[in-house]
Each structure stands twice: as structure tokens, then as C-alpha cells.
N, C-alpha and C positions, 0 to 999 in steps of 0.2 A: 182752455185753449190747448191745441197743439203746435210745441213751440220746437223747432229745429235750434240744437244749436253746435257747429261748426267750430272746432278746436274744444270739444269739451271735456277732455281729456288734460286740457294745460292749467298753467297757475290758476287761472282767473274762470278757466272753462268748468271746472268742476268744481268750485262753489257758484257758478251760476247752472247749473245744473239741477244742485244742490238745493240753489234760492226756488228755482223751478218746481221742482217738487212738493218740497215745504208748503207752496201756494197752491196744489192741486192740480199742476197744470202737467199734460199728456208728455212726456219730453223725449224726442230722437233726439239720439246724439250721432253726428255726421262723424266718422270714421270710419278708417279703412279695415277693422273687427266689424262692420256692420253693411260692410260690402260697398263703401260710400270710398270713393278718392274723389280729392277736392280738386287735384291738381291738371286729371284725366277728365277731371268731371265722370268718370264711369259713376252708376248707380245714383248720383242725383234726382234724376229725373222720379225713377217709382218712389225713391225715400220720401221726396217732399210730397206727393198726392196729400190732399186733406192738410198739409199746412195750415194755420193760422199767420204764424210771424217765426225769421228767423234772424239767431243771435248771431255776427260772426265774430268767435275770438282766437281764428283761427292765427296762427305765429310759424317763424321761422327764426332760427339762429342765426345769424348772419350779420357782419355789417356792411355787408358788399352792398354798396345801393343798386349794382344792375340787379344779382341774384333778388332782394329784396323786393324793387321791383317788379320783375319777373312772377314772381311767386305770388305777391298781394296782387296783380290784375289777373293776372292767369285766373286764381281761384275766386276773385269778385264777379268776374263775368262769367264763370261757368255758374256760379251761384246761382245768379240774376237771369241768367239764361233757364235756367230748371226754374226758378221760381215762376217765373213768368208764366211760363207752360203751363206749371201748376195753380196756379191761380193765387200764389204767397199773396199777401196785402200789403207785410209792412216786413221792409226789412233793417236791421237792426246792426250796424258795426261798430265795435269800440277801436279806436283810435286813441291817436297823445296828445299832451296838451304842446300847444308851442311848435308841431311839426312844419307850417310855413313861414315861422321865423327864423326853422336851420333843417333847410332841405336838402340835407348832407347822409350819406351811407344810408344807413336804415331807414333814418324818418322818410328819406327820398321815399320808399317803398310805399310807407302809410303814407306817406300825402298821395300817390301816383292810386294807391286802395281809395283814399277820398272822391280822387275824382272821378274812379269809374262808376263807384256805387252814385255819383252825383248826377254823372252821365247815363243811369241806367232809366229804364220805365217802369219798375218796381219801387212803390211808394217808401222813405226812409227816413230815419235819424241814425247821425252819427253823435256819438256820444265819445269828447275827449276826455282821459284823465289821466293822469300824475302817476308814474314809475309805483310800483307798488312796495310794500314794508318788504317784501320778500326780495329784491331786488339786490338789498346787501347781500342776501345770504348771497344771492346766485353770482356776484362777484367775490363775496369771501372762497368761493370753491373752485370759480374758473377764471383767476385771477392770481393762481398760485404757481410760482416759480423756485426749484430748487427749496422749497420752506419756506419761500416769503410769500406775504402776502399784499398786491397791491392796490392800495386803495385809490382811486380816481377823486382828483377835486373835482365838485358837482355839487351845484345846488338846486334843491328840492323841496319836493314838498308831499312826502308819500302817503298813500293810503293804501288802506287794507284789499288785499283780493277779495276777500268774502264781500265787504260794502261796493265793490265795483259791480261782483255780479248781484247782488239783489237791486243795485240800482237799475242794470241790464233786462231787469223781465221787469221791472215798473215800467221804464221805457216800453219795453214792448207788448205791456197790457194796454197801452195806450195808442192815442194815434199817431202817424208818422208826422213828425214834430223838424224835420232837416235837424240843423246845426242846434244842439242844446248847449247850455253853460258848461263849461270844463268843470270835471272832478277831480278833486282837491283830498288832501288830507287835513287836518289841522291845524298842523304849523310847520313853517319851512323848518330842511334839515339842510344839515353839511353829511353827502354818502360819506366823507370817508370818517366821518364821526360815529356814522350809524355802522358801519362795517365793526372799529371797535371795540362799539359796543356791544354788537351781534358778538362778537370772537370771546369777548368777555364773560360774558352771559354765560355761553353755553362749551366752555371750553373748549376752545379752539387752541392750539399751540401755535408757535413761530412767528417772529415781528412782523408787524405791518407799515407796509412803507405808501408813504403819501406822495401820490407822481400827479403829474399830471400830462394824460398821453395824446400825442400825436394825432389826434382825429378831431376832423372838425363840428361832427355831432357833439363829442364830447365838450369841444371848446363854447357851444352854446352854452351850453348846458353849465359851465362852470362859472360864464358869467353873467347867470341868471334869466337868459333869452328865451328860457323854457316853461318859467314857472307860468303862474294859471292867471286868469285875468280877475280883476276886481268882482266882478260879478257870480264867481266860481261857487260850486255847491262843496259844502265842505264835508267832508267825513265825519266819524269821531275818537274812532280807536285812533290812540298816538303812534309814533314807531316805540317809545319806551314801554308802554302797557303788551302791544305785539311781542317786543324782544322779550317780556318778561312768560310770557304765552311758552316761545321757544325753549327757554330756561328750563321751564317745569316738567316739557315732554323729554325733555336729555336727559333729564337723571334718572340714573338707572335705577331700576323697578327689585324692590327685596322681595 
């Protein structure tokens, strides 16, 4: 197959790239190194000819819901608009789990992404799953104040970026399936446990302090309104076995 895949450059996007290759399969990576803007939609249209299925995991920073917003329909409908044209078959978005039970700042964005790819004519599945192991880190670092560091109450249930995207090109070896089962990690965690232990692991300096902040994403999320549903496909890497991954690449090489 030749599989598009959009944000493939980010956490999750470049081991599904990764996963992509591994399986034989022809892979563009949509970015703007390859003359692709998502948000312009410029170079869309030649990139995708001869598509099979595209991945999107494409991201923004932010928790502004309008920019989030903004940015997740802008770039689903230029998608879907170029696929179209080109004759895509099946298209492909990862989402979060729990986004309609706290459609607040961000998630607002991915649900508002849900429903355009919902509302497109480009055949689909969305595929939700669970904050990934890599998550602490990205709060251990931009979550830092004067040398402190702040951990957010949150509970979870994280799984690996690598197992998100090989799930992503099974999804889309297949046919377009709409709403699959949310993915999961193994077993629920407390973030500001897992930060910790990230900071532990791999030596990180300066206390950590456990807040719990002013946003109402977050507030989901801390009391539990986000985790996965009984039905959920579950990972297998733990966040312990992950942290201990990070451990081994930190020390320094004699």
C-alpha cells in the first residue's frame, strides 16, 4: 500500500511511519520539508495521487479550544478535500479517549477534528487512545518554573507511542471501520506519579510539586472522566518498563 501519513514527524507520527515501513508499505510523509502544508492545504492535492489510505497524526500545542479548533478542521477538510480528488479510500485519524465527556480547551479541537472527518465523504475510522508514556516527560520539561517542577493530578491510563502507531497502519490495512474501541495502556496510572518517576529514573534535578491546575480539560481528567471504556484494546509496554527504556538511553556512553 501507499499510505500518507500527516504529522509524521511528531511523537506518535514517526513510529507510525516507522510501523509503516517495517510492513513494506510505500510511505509519504505530509510535511512542509516535502512541499505539503496542512494548514494552507498547498501541495495536498499532487502529494496524495496514487494514495491508498491516510494516517492523520497530525498536532498542535495549545490548549486554546478556539486555536485547537481552528487548526484540527482547517487541516481535516483540506485533507479530505485532496483525498477526495484523489481517489484516497480510507481515511485514518487518531484521536483521545474521553474527548466527549470533557469538550473543554484542546479536546474541544479533537472532537470538532471528529466531526469533520464524520461529516466528510472520504470513507473512515477513527481510532481513540490514552495520553501516551511520553506524556510525563513532555510535562516534566514544560511544566518547569524557577526549578520546580509541576506535576498535574490526572488519571490515566498510558500507552506507548510505538504500540499507537503500529495499531494505526493495521487500522489502515484494513477497511474503514468508523468508531473502533479506544486504546489503552495496561493499567491505570496517577501522571503525577509517573512524572516522579520519569525525574527519578533518569535524573532530573529540582522538586516536584503536585498541583492541581485551573483548567477544565485537566479537571476531567483528574476525576477520571477520561479513561477508556470497558471494552478498550489494551497495550502492553507498562509506563515502568517505558521509564526504564529512558533510564538506559541517559547514561552517558564511556
Amino acid at each position: 500500500m501507499r499510505i500518507a501519513i500527516a504529522g509524521g514527524t511528531g511523537t506518535v507520527g514517526r513510529h507510525t511511519v516507522d510501523a509503516a515501513r517495517e510492513r513494506g508499505h510505500d510511505v509519504v510523509v505530509l510535511t512542509r520539508g516535502n512541499g505539503v502544508d496542512l494548514v494552507s492545504g498547498d501541495g495536498l492535492a499532487d502529494t496524495l495521487r496514487g494514495v491508498d489510505a491516510v494516517i492523520d497524526v497530525s498536532n498542535l500545542n495549545s490548549l486554546s479550544a478556539k486555536k485547537s479548533t481552528a487548526f484540527f478542521t482547517t487541516v481535516t477538510r483540506n485533507l479530505l478535500a485532496a483525498e477526495q480528488a484523489a481517489g484516497v479510500r480510507h481515511h485514518v485519524a487518531l484521536s483521545i479517549v474521553g474527548i466527549d465527556r470533557a469538550p473543554f480547551d484542546y479536546y474541544a479541537g479533537k472532537l470538532a477534528q471528529e466531526q469533520a472527518v464524520e461529516a466528510g465523504d472520504v470513507p473512515w475510522t477513527i481510532q481513540r487512545a490514552m495520553q501516551f508514556h511520553e506524556f510525563a516527560g513532555q510535562l516534566l520539561k514544560g511544566l518547569r518554573i524557577a526549578g520546580v517542577h509541576l506535576a498535574p493530578r490526572i488519571r490515566t491510563q498510558p500507552i506507548a507511542a510505538w504500540e499507537v502507531g503500529e495499531r494505526l497502519i493495521a487500522l489502515a490495512e484494513g477497511q474503514p471501520a468508523g468508531h473502533v474501541p479506544d486504546l489503552a495502556g495496561p493499567r491505570q496510572e496517577r501522571l503525577e506519579d509517573m512524572i516522579r518517576r520519569l525525574a527519578h529514573a533518569t535524573g532530573v534535578k529540582g522538586p516536584i510539586i503536585t498541583v492541581s491546575l485551573p483548567i477544565k480539560q485537566f479537571g476531567a481528567m483528574k476525576r477520571g472522566e477520561t479513561l477508556p471504556n470497558p471494552d478498550a484494546i489494551l497495550g502492553r509496554q507498562t509506563f515502568d518498563e517505558w521509564v526504564a527504556e529512558q533510564a538506559r538511553s541517559a547514561q552517558p556512553t564511556r
